[in-house]
C-alpha positions in Angstrom: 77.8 -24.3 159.1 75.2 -27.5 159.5 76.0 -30.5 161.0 75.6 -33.5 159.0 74.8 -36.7 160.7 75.9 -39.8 158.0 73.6 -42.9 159.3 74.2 -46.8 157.7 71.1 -48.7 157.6 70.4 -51.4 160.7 71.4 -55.3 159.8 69.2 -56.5 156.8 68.3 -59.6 155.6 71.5 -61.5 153.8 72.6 -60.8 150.0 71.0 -62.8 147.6 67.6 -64.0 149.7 65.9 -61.7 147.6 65.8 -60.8 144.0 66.5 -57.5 143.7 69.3 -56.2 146.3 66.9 -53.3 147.0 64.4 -55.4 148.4 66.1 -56.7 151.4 64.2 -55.3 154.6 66.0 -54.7 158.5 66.0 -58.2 160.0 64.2 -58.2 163.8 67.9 -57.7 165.2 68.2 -54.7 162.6 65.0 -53.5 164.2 66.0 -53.5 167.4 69.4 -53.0 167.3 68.6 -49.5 165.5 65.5 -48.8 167.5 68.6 -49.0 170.6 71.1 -46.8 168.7 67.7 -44.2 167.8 66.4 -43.9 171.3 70.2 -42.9 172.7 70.5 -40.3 169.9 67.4 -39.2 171.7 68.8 -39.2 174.8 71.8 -37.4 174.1 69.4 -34.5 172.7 70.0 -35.1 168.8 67.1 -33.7 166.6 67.3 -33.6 162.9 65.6 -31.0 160.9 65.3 -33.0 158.1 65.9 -36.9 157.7 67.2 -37.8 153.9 67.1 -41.5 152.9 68.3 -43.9 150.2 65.4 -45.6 148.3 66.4 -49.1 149.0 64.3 -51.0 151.7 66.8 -51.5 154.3 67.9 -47.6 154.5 64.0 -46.5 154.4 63.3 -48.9 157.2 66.1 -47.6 158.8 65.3 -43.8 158.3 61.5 -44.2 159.7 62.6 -45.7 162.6 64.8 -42.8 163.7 61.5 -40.7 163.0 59.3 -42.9 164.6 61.9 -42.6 168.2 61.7 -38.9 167.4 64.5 -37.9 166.0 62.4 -35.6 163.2 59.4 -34.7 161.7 60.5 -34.8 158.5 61.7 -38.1 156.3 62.4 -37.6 152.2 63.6 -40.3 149.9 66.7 -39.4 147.5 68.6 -41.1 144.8 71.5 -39.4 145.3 71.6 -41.5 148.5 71.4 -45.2 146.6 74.3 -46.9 146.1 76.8 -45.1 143.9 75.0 -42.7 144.0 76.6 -39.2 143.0 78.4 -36.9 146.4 78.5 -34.4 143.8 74.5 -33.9 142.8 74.2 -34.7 146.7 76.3 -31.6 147.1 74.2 -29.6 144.7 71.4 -30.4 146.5 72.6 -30.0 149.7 73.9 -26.7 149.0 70.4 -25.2 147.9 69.1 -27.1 151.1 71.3 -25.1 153.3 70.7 -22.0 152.1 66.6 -22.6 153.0 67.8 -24.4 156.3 70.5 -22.3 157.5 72.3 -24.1 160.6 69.7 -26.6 160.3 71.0 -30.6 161.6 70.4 -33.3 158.6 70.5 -36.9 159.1 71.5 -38.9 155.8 71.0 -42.7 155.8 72.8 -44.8 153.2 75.0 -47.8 152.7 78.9 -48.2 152.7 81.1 -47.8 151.7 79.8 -44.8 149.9 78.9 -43.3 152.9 82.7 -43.5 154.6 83.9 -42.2 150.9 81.6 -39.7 150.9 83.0 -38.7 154.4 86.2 -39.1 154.1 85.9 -37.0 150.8 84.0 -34.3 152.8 87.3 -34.0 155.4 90.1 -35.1 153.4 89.1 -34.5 149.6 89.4 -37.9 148.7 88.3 -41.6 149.8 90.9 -43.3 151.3 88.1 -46.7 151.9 89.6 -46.0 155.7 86.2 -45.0 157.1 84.1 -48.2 158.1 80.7 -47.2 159.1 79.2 -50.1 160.7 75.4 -51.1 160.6 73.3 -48.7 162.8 76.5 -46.2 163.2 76.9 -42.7 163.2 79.7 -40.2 161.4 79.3 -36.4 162.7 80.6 -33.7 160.0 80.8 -29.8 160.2 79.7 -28.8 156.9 80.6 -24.7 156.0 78.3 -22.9 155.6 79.3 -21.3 152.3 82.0 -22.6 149.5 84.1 -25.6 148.9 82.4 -28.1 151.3 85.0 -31.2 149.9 88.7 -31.5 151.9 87.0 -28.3 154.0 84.2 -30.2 156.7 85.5 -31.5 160.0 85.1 -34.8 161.2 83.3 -34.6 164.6 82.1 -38.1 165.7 82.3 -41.7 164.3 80.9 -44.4 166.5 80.0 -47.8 165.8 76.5 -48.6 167.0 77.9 -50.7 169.7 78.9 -47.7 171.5 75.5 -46.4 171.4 73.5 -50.0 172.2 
């Protein structure tokens, strides 16, 4: 079994100030806001053997702060982790990553609301869009550690970042 920790990037600059979508960085209140919600993951003794990041701006800036506070040593971009991107080839990887990683934490930080389908998937084997992971928050799964991981992982923490700050 790993747990999974499901991370939304911080508060980023507003849709449409930028060209492309992908470009829009943390605002300073992003910044600081996640910096917050990072250094009480710290405190409460979280460490993530591997952080795994959507490509987009926001989620990268996002990602390297939570190294940066300590959280890991070790940050990787993935486009499974853009949005709609595929919880199936996620899986696939995942699945290969766990048998290298055995029990091994992983942070995952992403945009919604594929990241509360993706978790509500993971528990119930199917979004129901009833997840809302706010900016900065944090979903906690149980993965198995072998077969089915959909409608079979347990939901062990949701928190808004406000509950961290």
């Amino acid at each position: 079994m790993s747990d999974l920790y499901i991370i939304r990037h911080g508060i980023a600059a507003e849709r449409g100030t930028y060209t492309r979508d992908g470009e829009r960085p943390l605002t300073e209140e992003g910044r600081r806001k996640t910096r917050q919600v990072a250094n009480r993951l710290v405190e409460l003794k979280l460490q993530f053997d591997l952080i795994l990041t959507s490509p987009l701006v926001r989620a990268q800036q996002t990602a390297e702060i939570l190294q940066a506070e300590g959280l890991s040593s070790r940050l990787e971009v993935s486009d499974y982790l853009a949005p709609d991107g595929s919880l199936e080839a996620w899986l696939a990887w995942f699945d290969e990553w766990q048998r290298s990683h055995p029990n091994a934490p992983l942070a995952i930080v992403g945009h919604q609301p594929d990241l509360g389908n993706w978790a509500e998937t993971l528990v119930w084997g199917q979004a129901r869009e009833g997840l809302v992971l706010k900016k900065a928050g944090v979903i906690g799964l149980t993965i198995p550690g072998s077969g089915q991981a959909i409608a079979n992982s347990s939901l062990f923490w949701l928190s808004p970042p406000k509950f961290l700050l």
